[in-house]
C-alpha positions as CSV (number, residue, x, y, z in Angstrom):
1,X,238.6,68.9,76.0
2,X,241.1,66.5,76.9
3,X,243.0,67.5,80.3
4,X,245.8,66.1,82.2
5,X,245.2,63.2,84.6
6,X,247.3,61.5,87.5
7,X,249.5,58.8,85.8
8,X,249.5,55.5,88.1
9,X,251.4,52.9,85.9
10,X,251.2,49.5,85.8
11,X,253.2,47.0,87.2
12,X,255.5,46.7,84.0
13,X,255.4,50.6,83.9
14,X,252.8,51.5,81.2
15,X,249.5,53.6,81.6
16,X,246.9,55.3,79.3
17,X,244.7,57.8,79.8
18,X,241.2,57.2,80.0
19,X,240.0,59.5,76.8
20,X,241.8,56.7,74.6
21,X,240.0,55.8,72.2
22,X,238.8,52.5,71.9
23,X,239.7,50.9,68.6
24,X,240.4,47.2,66.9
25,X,243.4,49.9,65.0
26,X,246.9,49.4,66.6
27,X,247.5,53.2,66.4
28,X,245.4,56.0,66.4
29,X,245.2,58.7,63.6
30,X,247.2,62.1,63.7
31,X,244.2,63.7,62.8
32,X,242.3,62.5,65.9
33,X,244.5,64.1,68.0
34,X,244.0,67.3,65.7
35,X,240.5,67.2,65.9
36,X,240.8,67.2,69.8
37,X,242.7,70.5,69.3
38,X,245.5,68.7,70.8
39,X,249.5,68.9,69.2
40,X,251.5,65.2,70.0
41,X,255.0,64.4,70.9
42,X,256.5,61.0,71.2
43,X,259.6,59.9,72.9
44,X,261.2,56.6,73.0
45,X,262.3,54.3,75.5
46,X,265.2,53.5,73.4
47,X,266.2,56.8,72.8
48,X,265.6,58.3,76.2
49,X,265.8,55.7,78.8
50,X,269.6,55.3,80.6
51,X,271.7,52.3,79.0
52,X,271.1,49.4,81.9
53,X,267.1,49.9,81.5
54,X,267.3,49.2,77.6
55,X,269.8,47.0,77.9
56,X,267.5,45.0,80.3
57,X,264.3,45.5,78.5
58,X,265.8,44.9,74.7
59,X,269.0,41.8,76.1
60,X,266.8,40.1,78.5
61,X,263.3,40.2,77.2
62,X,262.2,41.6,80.9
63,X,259.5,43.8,79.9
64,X,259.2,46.3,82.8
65,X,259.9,50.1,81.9
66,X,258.8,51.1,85.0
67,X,262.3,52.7,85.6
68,X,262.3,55.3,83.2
69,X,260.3,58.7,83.3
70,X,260.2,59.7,80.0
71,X,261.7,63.3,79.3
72,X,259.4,66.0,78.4
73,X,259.1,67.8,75.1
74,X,260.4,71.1,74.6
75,X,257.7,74.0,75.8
76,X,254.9,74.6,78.3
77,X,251.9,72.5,78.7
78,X,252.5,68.8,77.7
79,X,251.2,66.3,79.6
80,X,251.7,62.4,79.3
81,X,248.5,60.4,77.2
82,X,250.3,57.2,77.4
83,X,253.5,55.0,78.2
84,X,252.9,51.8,76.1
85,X,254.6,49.5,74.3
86,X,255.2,50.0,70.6
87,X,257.3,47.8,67.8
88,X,260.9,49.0,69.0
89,X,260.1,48.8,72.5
90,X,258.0,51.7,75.0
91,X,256.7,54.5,73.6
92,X,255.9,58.1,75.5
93,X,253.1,59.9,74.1
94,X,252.7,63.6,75.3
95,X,249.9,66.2,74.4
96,X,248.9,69.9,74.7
97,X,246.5,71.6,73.9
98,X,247.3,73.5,70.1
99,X,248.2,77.2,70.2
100,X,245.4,79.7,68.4
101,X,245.7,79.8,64.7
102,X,248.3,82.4,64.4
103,X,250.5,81.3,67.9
104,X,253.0,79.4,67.4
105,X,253.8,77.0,70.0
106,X,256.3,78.5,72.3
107,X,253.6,81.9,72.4
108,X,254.6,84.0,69.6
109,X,252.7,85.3,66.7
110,X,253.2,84.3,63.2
111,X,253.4,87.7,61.3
């Protein structure tokens, strides 16, 4: 089971955690994440950073997102699998684990 670890980022401001999967793929499959028992949130730098740090990052090319601490999802229990770069800049990537068949995800049944 995947748990939460102590996010030490880089210089530049990215980290990953160590159950990453190793691949040649530049993305990893929704339904490895599903097979982990694990739901997935993304949030983007773009989106969710304050103005000066994108304007910095996407106006000067300096590629340090160290700055920005990535707002969490809605709801208990996510914790942060990786702070990377993706093709519109820096992408957060939270996890938790997936509520019991029949829980939704804020802890109520499904009736």
């Amino acid at each position: 089971m995947i748990q939460p670890e102590e996010v030490i980022r880089d210089e530049d401001g990215m980290w990953t955690h160590s159950a990453m999967p190793h691949s040649d793929y530049e993305f990893i499959p929704l339904a490895w994440f599903t097979d982990q028992g694990l739901e997935v949130a993304t949030v983007e730098f773009e989106n969710d950073a304050d103005e000066q740090l994108t304007d910095t990052w996407f106006e000067t090319g300096h590629t340090d997102c160290s700055g920005w601490e990535p707002s969490k999802p809605p709801g208990e229990g996510w914790f942060v699998f990786s702070i990377h770069d993706g093709e519109d800049g820096p992408v957060c990537v939270w996890l938790r684990q997936a509520p019991p068949v029949g829980i939704d995800s804020e802890g109520g049944s499904h009736d």
